[in-house]
C-alpha positions in Angstrom: 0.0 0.0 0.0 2.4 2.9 -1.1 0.0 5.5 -1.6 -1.7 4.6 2.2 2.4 4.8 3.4 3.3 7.7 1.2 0.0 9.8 3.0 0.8 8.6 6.4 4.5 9.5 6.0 3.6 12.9 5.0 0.6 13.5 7.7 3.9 12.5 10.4 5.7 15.3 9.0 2.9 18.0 9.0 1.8 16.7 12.9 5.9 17.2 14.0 6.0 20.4 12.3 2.5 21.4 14.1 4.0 19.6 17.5 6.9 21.7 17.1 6.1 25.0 18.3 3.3 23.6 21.1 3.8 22.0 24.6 3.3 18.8 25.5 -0.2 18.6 26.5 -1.4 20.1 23.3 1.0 18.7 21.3 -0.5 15.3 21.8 -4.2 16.7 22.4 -3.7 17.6 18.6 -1.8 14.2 17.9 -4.8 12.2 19.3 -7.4 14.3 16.8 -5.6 14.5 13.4 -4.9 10.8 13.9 -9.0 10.0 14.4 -9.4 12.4 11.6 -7.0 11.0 8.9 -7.2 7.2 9.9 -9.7 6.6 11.9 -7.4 5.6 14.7 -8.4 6.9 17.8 -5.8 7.4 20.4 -5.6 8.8 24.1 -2.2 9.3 26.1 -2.1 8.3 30.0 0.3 9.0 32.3 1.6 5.3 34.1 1.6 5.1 37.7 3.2 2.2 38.7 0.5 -0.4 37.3 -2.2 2.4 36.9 -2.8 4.3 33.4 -3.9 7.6 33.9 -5.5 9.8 31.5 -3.1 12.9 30.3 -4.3 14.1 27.0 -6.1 12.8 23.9 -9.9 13.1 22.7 -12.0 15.0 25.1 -15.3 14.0 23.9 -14.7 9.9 24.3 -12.9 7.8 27.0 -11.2 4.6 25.6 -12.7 1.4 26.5 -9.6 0.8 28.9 -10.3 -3.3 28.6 -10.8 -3.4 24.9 -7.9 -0.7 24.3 -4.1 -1.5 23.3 -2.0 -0.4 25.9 1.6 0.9 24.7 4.3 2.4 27.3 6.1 5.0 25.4 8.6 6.5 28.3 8.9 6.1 31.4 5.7 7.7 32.8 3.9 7.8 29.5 1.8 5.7 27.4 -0.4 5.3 24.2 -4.2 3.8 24.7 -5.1 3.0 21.1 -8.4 1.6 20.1 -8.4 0.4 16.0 -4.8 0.4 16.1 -5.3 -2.1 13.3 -5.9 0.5 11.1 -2.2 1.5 10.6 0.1 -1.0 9.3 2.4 -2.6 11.0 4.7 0.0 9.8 3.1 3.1 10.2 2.3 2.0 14.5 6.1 1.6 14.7 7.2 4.7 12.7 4.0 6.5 15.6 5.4 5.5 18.2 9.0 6.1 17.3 7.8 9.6 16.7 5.7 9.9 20.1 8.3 8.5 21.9 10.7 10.9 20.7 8.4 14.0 20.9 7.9 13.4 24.9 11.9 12.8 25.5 12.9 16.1 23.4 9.3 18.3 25.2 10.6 16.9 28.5 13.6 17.9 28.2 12.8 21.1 26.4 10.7 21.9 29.6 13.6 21.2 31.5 16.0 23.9 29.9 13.1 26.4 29.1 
């Protein structure tokens, strides 16, 4: 599916442009939408507390079904709750959460020096 990759690809590089100049919080509140919007994947962002996901940022207007959702630590202290993950390929969830995982190191640490 090279077209399917070839818009994903390109949607990853408008969200990081868009993430770049935004916090955290935002940055993955907008994450969570554009990513319902162009695939129809519908993802939250939790904080982890020891054994306890937390809810930190993602769509406001729904919950995930925490037993039916994909639960996939990111950093320490942060994770993705996916619900029709399946709708990416296999390739496009690893190059997301490359990216994610990434985008909350370099914010953290941004946040840091700021």
């Amino acid at each position: 599916m090279e077209s399917g990759t070839s818009t994903f690809d390109d949607w990853l590089e408008l969200v990081g442009q868009a993430a770049a100049t935004r916090d955290l919080h935002v940055s993955l509140d907008m994450i969570s939408s554009q990513a319902e919007q162009a695939f129809g994947t519908r993802i939250w962002f939790a904080q982890l507390l020891g054994r306890r996901w937390s809810y930190l940022a993602g769509l406001k207007s729904e919950r995930p079904a925490w037993s039916q959702a994909q639960k996939i630590p990111l950093t320490a202290g942060i994770g993705l709750v996916a619900e029709s993950w399946g709708e990416l390929s296999v390739r496009e969830q690893e190059r997301l959460k490359r990216f994610l995982e990434r985008l909350v190191v370099f914010k953290r640490a941004m946040r840091r020096w700021g």
